[in-house]
C-alpha positions as CSV (number, residue, x, y, z in Angstrom):
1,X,21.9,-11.3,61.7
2,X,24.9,-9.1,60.5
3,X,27.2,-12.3,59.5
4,X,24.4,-13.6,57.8
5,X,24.1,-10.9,55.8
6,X,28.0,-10.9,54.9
7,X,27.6,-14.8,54.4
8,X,24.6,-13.9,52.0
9,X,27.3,-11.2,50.3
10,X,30.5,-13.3,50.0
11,X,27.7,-15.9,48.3
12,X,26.1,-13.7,45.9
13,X,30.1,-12.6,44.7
14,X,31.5,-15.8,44.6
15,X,28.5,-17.1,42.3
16,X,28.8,-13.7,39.8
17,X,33.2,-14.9,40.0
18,X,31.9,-18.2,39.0
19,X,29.4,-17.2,36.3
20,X,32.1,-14.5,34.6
21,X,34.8,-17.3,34.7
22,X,32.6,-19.7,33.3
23,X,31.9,-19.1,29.2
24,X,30.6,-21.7,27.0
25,X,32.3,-24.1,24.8
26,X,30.6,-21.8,22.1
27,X,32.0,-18.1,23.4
28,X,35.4,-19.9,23.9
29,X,35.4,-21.0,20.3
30,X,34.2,-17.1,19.0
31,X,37.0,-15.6,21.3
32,X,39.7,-18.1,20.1
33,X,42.1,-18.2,16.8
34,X,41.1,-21.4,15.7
35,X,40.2,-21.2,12.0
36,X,39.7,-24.8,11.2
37,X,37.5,-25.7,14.4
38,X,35.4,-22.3,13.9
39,X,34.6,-23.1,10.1
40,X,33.6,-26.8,10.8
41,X,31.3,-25.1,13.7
42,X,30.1,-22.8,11.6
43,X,28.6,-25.1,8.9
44,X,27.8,-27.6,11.5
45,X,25.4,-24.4,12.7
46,X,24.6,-24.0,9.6
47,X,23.1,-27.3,8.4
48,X,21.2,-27.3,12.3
49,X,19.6,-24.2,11.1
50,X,21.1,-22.2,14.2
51,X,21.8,-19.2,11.8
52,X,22.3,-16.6,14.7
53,X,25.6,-18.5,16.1
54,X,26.9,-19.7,12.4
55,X,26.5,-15.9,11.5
56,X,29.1,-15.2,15.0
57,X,31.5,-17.7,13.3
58,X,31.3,-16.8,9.8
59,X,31.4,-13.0,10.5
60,X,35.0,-13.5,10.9
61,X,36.0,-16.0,8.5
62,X,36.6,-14.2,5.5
63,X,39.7,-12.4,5.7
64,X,41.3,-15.6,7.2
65,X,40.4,-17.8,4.5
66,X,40.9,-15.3,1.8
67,X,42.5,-16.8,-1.5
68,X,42.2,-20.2,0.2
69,X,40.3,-23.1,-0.9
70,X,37.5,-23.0,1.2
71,X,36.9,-19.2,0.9
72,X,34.3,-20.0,-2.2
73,X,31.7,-22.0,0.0
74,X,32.5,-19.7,3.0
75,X,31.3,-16.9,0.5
76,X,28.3,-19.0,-0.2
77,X,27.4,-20.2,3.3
78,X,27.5,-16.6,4.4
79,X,25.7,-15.1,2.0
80,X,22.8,-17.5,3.0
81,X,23.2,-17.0,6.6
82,X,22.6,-13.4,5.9
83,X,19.5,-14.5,3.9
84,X,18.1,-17.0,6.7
85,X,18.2,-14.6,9.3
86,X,16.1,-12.2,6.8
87,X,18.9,-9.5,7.0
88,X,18.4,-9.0,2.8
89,X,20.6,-5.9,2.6
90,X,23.5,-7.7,3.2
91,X,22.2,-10.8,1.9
92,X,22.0,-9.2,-2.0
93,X,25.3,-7.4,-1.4
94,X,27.0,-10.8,-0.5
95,X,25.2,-12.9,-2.9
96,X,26.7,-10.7,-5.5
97,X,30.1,-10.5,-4.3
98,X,30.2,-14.5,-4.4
99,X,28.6,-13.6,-8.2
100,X,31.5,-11.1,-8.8
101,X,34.4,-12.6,-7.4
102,X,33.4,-16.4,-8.7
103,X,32.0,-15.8,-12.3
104,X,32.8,-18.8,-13.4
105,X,31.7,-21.3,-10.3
106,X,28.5,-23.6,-10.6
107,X,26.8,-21.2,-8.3
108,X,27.3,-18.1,-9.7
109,X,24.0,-17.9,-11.5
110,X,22.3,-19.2,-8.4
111,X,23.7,-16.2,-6.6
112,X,23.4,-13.6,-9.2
113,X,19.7,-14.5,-9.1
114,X,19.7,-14.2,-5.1
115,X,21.3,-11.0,-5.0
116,X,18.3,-9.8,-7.4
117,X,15.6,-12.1,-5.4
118,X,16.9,-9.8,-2.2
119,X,16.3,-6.9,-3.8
120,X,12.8,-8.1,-4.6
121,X,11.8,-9.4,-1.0
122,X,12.8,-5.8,0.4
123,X,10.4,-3.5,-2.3
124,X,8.3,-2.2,0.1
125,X,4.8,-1.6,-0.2
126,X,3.3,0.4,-3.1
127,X,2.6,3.0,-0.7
128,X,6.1,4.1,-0.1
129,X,9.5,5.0,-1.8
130,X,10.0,2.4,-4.8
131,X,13.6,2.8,-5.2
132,X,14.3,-0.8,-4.0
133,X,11.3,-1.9,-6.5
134,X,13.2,0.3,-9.5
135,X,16.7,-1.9,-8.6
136,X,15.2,-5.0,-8.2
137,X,13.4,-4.7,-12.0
138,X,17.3,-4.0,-13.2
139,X,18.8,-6.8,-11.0
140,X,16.1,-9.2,-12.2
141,X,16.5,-8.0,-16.1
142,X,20.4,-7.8,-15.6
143,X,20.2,-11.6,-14.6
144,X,17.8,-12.7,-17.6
145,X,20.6,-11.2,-19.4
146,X,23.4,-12.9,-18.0
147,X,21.6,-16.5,-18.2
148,X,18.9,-16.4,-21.1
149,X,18.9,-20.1,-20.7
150,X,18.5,-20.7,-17.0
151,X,15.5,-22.3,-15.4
152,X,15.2,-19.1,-13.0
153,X,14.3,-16.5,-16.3
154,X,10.5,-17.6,-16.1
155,X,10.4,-16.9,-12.2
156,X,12.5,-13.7,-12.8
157,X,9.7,-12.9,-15.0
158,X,7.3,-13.3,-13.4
159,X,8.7,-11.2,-10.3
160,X,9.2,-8.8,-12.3
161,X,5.5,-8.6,-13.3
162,X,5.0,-8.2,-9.9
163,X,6.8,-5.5,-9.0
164,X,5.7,-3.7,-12.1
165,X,2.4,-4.2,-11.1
166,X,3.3,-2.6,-7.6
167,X,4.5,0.4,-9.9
168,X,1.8,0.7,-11.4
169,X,-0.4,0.9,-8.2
170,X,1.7,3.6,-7.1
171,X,1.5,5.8,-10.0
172,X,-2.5,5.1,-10.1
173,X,-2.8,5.8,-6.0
174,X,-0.4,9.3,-6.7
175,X,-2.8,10.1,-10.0
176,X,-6.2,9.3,-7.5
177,X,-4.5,11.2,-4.8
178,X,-4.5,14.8,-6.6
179,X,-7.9,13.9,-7.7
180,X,-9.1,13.7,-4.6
181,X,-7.7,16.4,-3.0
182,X,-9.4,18.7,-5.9
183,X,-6.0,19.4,-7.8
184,X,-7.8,18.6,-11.1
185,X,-5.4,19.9,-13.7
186,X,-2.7,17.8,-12.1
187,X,-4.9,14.6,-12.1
188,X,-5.5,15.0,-15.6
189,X,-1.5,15.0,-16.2
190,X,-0.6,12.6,-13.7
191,X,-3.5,9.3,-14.9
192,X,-1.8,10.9,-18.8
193,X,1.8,9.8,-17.8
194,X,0.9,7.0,-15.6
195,X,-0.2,5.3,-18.8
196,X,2.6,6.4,-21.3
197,X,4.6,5.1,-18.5
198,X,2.6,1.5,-18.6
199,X,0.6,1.6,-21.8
200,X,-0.2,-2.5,-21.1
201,X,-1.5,-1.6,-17.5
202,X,-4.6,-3.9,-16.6
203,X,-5.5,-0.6,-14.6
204,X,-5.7,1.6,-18.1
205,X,-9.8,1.4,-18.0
206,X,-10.2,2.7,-14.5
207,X,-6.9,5.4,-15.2
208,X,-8.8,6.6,-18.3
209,X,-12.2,6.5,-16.5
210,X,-10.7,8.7,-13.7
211,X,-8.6,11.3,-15.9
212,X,-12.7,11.9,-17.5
213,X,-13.7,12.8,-14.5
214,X,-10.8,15.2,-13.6
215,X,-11.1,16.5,-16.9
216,X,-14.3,17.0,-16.2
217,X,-14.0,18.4,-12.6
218,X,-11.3,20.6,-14.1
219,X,-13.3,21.9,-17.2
220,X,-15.9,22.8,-14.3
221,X,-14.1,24.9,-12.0
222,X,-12.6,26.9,-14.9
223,X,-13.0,30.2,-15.5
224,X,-15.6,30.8,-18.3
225,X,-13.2,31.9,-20.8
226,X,-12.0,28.4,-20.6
227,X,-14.3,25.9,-19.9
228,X,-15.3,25.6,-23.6
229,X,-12.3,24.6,-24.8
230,X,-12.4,22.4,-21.7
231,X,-15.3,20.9,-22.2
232,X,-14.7,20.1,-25.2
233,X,-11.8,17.8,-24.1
234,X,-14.0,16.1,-21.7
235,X,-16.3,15.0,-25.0
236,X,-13.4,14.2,-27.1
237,X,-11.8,11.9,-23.9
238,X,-15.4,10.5,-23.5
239,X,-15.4,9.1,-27.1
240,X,-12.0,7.8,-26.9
241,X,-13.0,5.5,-23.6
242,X,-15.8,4.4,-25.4
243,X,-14.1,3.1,-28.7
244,X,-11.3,1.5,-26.8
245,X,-13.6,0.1,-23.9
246,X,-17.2,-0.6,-25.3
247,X,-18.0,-2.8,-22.6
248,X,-16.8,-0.9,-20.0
249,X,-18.5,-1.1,-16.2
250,X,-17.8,2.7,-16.3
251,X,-19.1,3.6,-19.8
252,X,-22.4,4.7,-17.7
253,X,-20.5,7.5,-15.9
254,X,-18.1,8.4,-19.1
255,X,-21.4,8.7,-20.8
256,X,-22.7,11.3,-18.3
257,X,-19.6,13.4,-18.0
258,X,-19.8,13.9,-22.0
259,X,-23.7,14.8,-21.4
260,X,-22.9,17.1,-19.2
261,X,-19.7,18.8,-20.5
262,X,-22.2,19.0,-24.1
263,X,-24.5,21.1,-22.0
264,X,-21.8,23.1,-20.6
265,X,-20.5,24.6,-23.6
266,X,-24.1,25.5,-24.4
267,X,-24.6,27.1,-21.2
268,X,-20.9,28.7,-21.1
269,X,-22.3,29.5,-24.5
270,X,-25.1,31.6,-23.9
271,X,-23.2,33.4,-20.6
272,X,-20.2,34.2,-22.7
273,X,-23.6,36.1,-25.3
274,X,-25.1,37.6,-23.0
275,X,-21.7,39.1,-21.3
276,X,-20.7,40.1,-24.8
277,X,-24.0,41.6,-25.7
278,X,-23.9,43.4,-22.4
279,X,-20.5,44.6,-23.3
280,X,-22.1,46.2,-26.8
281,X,-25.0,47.8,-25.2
282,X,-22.7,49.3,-22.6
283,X,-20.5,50.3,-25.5
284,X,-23.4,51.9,-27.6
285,X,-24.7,53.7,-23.9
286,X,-21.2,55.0,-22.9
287,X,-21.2,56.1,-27.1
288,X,-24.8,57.6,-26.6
289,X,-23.7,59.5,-23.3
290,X,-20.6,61.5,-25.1
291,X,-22.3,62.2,-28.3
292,X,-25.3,63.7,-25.5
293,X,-22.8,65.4,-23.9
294,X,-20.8,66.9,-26.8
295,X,-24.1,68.6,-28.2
296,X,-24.9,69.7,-24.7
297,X,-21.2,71.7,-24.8
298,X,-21.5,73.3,-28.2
């Protein structure tokens, strides 16, 4: 039993010596200095669609190839692979580093676009951080720019109607969000910039519907002092929506917050006469009481 057990040992180490000297044709050719043979590989890789391995060969291509011939669709090539494998940061960065360093090549507007197009595939969702969203707008402008006569400025156009609508969402879901949470007075400021920041918004009906209703909500949970002057926003808001959206599906509601805010300054109204008139009779007792007193003392 024992020298079957060493047979089974010398067995298991000869096969791991065997498997550790045997590499592939393909590690060989990563591990080896042959430029020529790896760059052919590489777009061979390439055009199979096995971007994983062409990315291995082209990773370390570029400083050997620099200021050669080949260096421009080695640029190009990588850039893509980058973009195949979905790995946009690098894929924008190299697209316009091929856009920089070869202005004038046939594909430098191709690229220039890609490098924006990059930017645009990684804006998250409207729910988080837009900065990618903010530098894609100016990528995608900065090429319409660049090539006001390419084929590409209606799609660059249109994706960056997209991502403006995104923004949009965002500031509309940040202006709803203080709303909800009962922060009136900064709902009222926030649906306000939201659509001096996107006057042509197709969400301007519902913004302006909601910023009534804070206003309202706001004017509400005032202190009395205030809520006139308040109100009185609510109304003047309330005729505003109404002018600019006759038609409205929320005209029903606007229409009840002015009702309402109308019978709030009467009510504020009367409580701010009757606290006034209060403060007079007090005024005229507490008068009443010293002149009582000062006839009782002489």
């Amino acid at each position: 039993m024992f020298k079957n057990k060493r047979l089974l040992t010398w067995c298991l180490l000869l096969l791991v010596a065997v498997a550790a000297g045997c590499k592939s044709k393909f590690e060989k050719l990563v591990a080896s200095n042959d430029t020529g043979k790896k760059y052919q590989e590489a777009i061979r890789l390439y055009n199979k669609k096995d971007y994983s391995k062409a990315l291995l060969l082209f990773d370390g291509l570029n400083q050997k190839y620099k200021g050669r011939g080949e260096a421009e669709d080695l640029a190009y090539y990588f850039a893509y692979t980058n973009y195949r494998l979905r790995d946009y940061t690098t894929a924008r960065y190299q697209f316009k580093v091929f856009a920089d360093t070869y202005p004038n090549s046939a594909r430098a507007e191709e690229c220039r676009f890609m490098s924006a197009y990059c930017f645009y595939l990684d804006s998250p969702n409207f729910t988080l951080d837009q900065e990618n969203t903010f530098r894609a707008i100016e990528s995608l402008q900065l090429f319409i720019n660049l090539y006001p006569k390419s084929d590409r400025v209606v799609e660059a156009s249109t994706l960056i109607a997209d991502l403006r609508d995104k923004l949009e969402k965002k500031a509309m879901a940040n202006a709803r969000l203080y709303l909800d949470i009962g922060d009136y007075k900064a709902a009222v400021f926030a649906f306000d910039n939201a659509l001096k920041d996107f006057p042509d918004t197709k969400y301007a009906e519902e913004m302006e519907a909601l910023s009534v209703q804070a206003q309202y909500l706001y004017a509400e949970n005032s202190l009395e002092i205030r809520q006139e002057e308040r109100f009185g926003q609510v109304i003047e808001m309330a005729n505003t929506f109404a002018e600019s959206f006759p038609e409205s599906k929320f005209l029903k509601n606007i229409q009840d917050y002015k009702k309402r805010a109308e019978q709030g300054i009467v009510q504020v109204q009367k409580l701010i006469a009757l606290s006034q008139q209060g403060a007079t009779d007090k005024a005229k007792e507490e008068e009443k009481k010293e002149e009582k007193s000062a006839e009782e003392n002489k």
